[in-house]
PDB file of N, CA, C and O in Angstrom:
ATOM      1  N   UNK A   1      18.511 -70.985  -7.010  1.00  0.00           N
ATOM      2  CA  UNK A   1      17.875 -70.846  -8.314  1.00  0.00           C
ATOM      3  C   UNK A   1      18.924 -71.031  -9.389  1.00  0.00           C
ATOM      4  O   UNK A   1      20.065 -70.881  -8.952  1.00  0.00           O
ATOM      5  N   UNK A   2      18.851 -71.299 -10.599  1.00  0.00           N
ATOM      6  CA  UNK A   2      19.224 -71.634 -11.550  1.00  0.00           C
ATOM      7  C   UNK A   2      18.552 -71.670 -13.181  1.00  0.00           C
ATOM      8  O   UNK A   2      17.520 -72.191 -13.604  1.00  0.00           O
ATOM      9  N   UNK A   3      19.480 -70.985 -13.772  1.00  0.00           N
ATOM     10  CA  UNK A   3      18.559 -71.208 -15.211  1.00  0.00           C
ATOM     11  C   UNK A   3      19.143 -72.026 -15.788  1.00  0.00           C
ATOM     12  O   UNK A   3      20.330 -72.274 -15.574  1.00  0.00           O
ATOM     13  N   UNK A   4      18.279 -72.732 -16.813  1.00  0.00           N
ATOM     14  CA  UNK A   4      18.894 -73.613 -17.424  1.00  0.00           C
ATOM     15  C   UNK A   4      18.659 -73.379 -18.983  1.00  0.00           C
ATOM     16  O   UNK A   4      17.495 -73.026 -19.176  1.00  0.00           O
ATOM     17  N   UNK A   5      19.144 -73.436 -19.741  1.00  0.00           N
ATOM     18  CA  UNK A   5      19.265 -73.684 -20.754  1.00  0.00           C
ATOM     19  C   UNK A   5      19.634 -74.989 -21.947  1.00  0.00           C
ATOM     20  O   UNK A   5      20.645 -75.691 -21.908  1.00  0.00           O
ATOM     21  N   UNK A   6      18.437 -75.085 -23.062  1.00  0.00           N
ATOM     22  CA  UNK A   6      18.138 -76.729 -23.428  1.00  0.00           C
ATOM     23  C   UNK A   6      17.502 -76.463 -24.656  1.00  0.00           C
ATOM     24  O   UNK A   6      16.675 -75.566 -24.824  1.00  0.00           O
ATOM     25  N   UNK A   7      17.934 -77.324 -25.589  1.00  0.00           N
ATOM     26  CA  UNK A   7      16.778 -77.080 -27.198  1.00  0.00           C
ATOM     27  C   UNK A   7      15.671 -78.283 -26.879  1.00  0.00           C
ATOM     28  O   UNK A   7      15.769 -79.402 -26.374  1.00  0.00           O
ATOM     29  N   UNK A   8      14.530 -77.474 -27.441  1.00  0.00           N
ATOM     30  CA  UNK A   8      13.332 -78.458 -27.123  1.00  0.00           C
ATOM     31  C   UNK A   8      13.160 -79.093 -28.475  1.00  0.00           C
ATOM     32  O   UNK A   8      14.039 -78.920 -29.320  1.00  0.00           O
ATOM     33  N   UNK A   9      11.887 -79.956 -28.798  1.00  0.00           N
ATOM     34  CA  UNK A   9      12.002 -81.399 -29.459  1.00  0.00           C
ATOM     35  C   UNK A   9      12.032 -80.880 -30.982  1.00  0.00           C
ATOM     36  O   UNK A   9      12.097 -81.703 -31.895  1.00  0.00           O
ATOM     37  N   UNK A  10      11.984 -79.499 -31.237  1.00  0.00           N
ATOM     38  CA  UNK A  10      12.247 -78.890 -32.734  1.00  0.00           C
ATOM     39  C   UNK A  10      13.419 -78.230 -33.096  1.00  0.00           C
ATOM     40  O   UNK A  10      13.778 -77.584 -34.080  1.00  0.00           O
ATOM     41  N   UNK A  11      13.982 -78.606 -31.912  1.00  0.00           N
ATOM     42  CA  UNK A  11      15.596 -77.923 -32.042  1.00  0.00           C
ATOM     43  C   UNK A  11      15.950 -76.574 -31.798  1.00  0.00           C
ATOM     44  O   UNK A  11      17.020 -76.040 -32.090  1.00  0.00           O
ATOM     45  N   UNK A  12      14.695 -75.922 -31.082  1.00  0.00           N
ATOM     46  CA  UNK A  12      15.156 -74.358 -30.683  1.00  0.00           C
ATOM     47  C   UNK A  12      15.465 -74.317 -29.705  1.00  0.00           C
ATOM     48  O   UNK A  12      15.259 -75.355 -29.075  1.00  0.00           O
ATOM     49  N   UNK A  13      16.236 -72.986 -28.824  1.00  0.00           N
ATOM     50  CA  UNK A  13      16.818 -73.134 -27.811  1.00  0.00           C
ATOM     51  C   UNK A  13      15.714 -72.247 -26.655  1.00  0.00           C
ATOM     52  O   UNK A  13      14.964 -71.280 -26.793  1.00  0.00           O
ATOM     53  N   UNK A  14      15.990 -72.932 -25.765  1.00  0.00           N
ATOM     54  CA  UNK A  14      14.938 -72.193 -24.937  1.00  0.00           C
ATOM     55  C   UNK A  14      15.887 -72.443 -23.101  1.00  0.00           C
ATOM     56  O   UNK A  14      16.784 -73.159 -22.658  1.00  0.00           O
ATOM     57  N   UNK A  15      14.978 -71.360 -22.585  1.00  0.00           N
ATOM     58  CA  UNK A  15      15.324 -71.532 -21.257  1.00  0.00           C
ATOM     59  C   UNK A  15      14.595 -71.291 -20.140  1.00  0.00           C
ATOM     60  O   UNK A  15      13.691 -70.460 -20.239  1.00  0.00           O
ATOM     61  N   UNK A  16      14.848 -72.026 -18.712  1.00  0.00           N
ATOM     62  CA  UNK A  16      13.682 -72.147 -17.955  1.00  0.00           C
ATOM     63  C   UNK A  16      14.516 -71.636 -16.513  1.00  0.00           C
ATOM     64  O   UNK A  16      15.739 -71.498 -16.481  1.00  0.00           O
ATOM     65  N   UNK A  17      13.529 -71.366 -15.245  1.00  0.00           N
ATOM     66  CA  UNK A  17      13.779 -70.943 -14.383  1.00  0.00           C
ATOM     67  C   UNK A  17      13.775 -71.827 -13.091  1.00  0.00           C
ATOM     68  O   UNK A  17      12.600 -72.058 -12.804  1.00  0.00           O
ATOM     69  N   UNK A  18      14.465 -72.294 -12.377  1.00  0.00           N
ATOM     70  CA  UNK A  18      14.451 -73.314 -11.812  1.00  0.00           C
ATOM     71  C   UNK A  18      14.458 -73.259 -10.425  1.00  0.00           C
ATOM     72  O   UNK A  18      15.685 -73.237 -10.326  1.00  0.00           O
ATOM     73  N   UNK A  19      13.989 -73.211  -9.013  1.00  0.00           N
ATOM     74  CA  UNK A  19      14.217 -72.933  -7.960  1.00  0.00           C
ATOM     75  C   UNK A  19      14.661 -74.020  -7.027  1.00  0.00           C
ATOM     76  O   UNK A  19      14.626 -75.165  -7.478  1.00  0.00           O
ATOM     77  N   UNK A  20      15.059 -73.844  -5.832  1.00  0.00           N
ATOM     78  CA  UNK A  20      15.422 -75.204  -4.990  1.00  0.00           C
ATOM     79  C   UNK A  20      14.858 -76.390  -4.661  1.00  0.00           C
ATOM     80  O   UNK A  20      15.480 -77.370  -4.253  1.00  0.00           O
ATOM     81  N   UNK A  21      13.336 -76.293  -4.884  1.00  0.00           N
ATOM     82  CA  UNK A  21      12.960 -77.402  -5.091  1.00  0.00           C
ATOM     83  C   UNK A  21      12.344 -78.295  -6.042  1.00  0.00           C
ATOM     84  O   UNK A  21      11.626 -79.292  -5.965  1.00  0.00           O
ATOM     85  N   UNK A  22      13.050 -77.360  -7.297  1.00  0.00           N
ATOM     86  CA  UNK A  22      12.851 -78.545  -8.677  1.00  0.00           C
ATOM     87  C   UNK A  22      12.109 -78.041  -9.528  1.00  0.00           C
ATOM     88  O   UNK A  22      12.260 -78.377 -10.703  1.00  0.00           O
ATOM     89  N   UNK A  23      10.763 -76.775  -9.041  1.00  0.00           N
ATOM     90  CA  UNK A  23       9.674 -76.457  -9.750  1.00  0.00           C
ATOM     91  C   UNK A  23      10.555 -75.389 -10.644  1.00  0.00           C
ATOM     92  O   UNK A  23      11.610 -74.824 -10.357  1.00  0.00           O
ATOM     93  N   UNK A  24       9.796 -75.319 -11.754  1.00  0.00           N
ATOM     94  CA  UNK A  24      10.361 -74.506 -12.642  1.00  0.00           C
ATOM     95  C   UNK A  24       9.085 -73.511 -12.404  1.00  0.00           C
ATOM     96  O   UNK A  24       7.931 -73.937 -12.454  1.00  0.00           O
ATOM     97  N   UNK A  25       9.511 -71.701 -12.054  1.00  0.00           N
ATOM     98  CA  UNK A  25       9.198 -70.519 -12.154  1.00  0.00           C
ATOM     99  C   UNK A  25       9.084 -69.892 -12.988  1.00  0.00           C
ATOM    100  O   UNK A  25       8.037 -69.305 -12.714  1.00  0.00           O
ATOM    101  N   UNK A  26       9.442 -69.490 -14.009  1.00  0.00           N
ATOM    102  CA  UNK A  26       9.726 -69.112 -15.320  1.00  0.00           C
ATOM    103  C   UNK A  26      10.217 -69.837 -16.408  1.00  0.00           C
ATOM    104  O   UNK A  26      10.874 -70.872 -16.300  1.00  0.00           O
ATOM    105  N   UNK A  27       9.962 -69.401 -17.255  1.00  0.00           N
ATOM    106  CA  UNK A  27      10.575 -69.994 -19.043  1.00  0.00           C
ATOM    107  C   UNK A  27      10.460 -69.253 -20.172  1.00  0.00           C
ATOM    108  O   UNK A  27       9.414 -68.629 -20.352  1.00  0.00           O
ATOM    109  N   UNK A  28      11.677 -69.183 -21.276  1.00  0.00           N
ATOM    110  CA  UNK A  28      11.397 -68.493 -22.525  1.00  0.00           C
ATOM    111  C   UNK A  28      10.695 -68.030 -22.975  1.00  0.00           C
ATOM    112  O   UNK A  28      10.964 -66.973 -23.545  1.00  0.00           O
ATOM    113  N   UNK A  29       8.851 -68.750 -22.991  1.00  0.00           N
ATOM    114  CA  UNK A  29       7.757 -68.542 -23.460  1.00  0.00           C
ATOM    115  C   UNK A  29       7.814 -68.930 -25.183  1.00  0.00           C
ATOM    116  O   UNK A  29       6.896 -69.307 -25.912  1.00  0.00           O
ATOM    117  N   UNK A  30       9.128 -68.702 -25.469  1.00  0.00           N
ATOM    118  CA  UNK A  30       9.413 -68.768 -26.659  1.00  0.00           C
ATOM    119  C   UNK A  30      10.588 -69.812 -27.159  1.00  0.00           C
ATOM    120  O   UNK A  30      11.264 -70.065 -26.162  1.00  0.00           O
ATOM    121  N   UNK A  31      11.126 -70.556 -28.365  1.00  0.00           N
ATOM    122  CA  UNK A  31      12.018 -70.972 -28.553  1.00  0.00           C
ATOM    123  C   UNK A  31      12.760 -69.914 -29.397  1.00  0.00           C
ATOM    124  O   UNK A  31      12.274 -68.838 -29.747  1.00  0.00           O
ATOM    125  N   UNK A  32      13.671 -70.242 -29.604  1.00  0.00           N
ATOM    126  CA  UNK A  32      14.821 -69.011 -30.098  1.00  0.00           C
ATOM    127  C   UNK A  32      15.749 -69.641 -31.238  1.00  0.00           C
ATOM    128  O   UNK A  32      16.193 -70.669 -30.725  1.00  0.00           O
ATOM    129  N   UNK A  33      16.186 -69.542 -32.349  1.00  0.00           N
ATOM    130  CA  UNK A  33      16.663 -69.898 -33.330  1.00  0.00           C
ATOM    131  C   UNK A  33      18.319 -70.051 -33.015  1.00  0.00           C
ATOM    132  O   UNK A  33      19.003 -70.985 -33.432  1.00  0.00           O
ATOM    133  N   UNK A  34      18.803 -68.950 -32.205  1.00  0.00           N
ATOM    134  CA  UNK A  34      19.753 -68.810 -32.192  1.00  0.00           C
ATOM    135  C   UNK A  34      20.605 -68.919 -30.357  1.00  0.00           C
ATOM    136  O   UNK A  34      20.398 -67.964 -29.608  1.00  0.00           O
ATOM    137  N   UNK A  35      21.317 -69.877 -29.941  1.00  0.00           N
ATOM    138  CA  UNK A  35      21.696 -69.217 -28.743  1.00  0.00           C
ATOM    139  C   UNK A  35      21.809 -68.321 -27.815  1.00  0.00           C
ATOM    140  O   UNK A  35      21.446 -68.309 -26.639  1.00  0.00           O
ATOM    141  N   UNK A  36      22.420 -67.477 -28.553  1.00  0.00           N
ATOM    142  CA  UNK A  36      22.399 -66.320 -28.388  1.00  0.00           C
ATOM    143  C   UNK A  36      21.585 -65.552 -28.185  1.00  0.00           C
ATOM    144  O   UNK A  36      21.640 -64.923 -27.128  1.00  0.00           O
ATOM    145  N   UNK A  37      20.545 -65.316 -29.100  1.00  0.00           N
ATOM    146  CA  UNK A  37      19.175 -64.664 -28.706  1.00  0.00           C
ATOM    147  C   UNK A  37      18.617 -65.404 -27.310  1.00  0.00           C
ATOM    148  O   UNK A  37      18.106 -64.620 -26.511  1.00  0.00           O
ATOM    149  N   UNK A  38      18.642 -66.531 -26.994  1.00  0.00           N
ATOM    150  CA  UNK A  38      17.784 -67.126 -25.576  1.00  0.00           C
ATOM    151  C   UNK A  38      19.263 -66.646 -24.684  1.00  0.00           C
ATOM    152  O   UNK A  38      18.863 -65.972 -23.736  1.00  0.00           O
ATOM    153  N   UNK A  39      19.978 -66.692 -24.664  1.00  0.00           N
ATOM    154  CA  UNK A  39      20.859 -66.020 -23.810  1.00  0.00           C
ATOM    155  C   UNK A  39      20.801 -64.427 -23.490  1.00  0.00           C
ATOM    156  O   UNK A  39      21.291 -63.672 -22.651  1.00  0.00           O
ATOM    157  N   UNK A  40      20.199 -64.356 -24.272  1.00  0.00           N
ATOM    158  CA  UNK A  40      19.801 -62.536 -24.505  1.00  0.00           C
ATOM    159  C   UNK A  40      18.607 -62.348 -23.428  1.00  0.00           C
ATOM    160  O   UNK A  40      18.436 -61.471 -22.581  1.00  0.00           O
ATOM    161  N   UNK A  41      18.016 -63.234 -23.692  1.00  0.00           N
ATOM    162  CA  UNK A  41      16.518 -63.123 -22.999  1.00  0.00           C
ATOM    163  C   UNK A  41      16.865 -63.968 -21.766  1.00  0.00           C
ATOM    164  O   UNK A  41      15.880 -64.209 -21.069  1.00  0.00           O
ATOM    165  N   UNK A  42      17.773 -64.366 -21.423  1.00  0.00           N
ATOM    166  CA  UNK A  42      17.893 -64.852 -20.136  1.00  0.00           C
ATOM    167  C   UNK A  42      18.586 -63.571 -19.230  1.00  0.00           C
ATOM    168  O   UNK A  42      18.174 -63.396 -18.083  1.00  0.00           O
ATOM    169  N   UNK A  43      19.746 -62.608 -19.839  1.00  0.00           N
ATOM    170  CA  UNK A  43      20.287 -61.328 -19.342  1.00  0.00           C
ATOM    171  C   UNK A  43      19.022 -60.255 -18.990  1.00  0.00           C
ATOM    172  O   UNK A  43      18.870 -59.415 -18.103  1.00  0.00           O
ATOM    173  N   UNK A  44      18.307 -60.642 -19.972  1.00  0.00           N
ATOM    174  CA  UNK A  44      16.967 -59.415 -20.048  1.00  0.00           C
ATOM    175  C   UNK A  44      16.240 -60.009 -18.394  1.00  0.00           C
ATOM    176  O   UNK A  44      15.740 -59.161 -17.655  1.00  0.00           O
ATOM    177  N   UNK A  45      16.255 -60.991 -18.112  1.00  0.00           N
ATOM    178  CA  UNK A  45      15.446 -61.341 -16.665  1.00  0.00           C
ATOM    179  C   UNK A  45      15.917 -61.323 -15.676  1.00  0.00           C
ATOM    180  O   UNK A  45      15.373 -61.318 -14.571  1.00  0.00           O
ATOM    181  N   UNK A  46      17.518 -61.306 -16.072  1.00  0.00           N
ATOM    182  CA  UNK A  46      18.307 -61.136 -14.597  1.00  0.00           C
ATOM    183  C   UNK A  46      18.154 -59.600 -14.845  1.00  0.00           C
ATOM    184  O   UNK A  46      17.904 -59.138 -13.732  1.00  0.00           O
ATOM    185  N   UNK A  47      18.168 -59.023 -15.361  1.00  0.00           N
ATOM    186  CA  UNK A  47      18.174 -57.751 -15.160  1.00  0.00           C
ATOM    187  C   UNK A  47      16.953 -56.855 -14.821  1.00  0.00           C
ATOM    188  O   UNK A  47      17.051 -55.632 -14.923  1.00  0.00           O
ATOM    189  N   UNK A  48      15.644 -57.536 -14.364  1.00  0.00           N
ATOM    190  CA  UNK A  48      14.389 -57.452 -14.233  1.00  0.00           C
ATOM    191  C   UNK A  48      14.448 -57.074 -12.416  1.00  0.00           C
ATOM    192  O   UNK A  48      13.693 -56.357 -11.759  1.00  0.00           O
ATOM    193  N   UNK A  49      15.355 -57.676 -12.089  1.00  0.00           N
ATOM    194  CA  UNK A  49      15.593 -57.276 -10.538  1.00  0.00           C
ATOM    195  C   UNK A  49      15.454 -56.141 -10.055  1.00  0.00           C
ATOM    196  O   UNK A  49      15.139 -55.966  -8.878  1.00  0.00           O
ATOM    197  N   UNK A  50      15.641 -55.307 -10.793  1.00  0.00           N
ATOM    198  CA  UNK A  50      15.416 -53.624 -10.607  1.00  0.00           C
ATOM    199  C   UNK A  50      13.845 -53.057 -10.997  1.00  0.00           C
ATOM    200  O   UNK A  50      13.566 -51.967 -10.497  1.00  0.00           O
ATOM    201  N   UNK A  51      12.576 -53.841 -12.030  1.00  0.00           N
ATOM    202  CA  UNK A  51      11.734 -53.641 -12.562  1.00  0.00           C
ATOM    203  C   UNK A  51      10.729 -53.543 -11.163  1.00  0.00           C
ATOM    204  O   UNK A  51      10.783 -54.306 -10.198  1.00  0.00           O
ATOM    205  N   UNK A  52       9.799 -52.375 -11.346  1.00  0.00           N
ATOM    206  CA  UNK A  52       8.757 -52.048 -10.369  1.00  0.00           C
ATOM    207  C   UNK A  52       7.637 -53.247 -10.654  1.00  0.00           C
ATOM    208  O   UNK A  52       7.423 -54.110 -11.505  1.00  0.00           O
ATOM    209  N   UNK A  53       7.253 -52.928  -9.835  1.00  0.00           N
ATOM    210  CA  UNK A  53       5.821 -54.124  -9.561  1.00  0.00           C
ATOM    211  C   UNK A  53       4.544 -52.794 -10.057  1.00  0.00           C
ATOM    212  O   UNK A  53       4.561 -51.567  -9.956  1.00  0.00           O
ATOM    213  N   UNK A  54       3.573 -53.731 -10.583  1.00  0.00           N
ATOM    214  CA  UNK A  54       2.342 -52.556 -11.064  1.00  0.00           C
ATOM    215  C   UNK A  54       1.156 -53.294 -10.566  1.00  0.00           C
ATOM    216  O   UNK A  54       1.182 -54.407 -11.092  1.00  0.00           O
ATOM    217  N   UNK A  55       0.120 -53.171  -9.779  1.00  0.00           N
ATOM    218  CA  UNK A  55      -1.092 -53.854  -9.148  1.00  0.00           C
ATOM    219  C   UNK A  55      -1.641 -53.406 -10.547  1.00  0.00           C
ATOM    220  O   UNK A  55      -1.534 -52.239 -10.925  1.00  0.00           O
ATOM    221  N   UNK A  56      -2.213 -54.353 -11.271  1.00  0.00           N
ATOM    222  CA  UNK A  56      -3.260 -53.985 -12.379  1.00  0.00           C
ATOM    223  C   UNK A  56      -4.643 -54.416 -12.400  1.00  0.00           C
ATOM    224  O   UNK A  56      -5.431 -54.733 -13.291  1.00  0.00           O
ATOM    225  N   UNK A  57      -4.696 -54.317 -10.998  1.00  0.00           N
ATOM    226  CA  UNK A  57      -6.060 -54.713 -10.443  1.00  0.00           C
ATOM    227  C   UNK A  57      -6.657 -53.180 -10.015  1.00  0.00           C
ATOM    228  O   UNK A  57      -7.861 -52.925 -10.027  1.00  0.00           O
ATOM    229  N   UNK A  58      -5.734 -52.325  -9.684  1.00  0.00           N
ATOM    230  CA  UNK A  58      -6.113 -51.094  -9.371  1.00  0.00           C
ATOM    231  C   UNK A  58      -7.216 -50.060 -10.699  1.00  0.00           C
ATOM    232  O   UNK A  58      -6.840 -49.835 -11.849  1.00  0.00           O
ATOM    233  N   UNK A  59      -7.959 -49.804 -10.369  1.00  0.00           N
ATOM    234  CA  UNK A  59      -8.894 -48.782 -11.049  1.00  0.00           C
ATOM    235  C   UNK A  59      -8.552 -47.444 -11.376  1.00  0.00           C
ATOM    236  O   UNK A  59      -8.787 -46.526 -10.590  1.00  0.00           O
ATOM    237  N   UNK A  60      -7.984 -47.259 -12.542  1.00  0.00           N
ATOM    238  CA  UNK A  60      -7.361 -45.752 -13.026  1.00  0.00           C
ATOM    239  C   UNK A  60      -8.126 -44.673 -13.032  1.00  0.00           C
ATOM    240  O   UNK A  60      -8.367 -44.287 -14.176  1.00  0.00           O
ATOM    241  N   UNK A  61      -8.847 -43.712 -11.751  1.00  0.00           N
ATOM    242  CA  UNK A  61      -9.668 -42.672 -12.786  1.00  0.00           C
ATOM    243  C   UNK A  61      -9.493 -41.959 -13.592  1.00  0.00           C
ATOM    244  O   UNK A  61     -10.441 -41.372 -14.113  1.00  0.00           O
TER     245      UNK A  61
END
């Protein structure tokens, strides 16, 4: 896997999620003004590795 990082055709920076066979898994959702900020949000997903899973199909009584 691999992220990549790239400004799209308005010049913001954005970044996508890339796996071994080419398909992209994830992405920014967003473009980002600043580098930095999409680099921010790329730390924020590696760091998601630890985040619980929630079935939200389940029925709360």
């Amino acid at each position: 896997m691999r992220f990549e990082l790239y400004r799209d055709a308005s010049g913001h920076w954005r970044w996508r999620l890339r796996v071994q066979n080419g398909h992209v898994i994830a992405d920014s959702g967003e473009g980002y003004a600043r580098r930095e900020d999409c680099e921010h949000g790329i730390a924020l997903v590696k760091q998601s590795g630890t985040a619980s899973t929630v079935d939200m199909t389940t029925k709360i009584a």
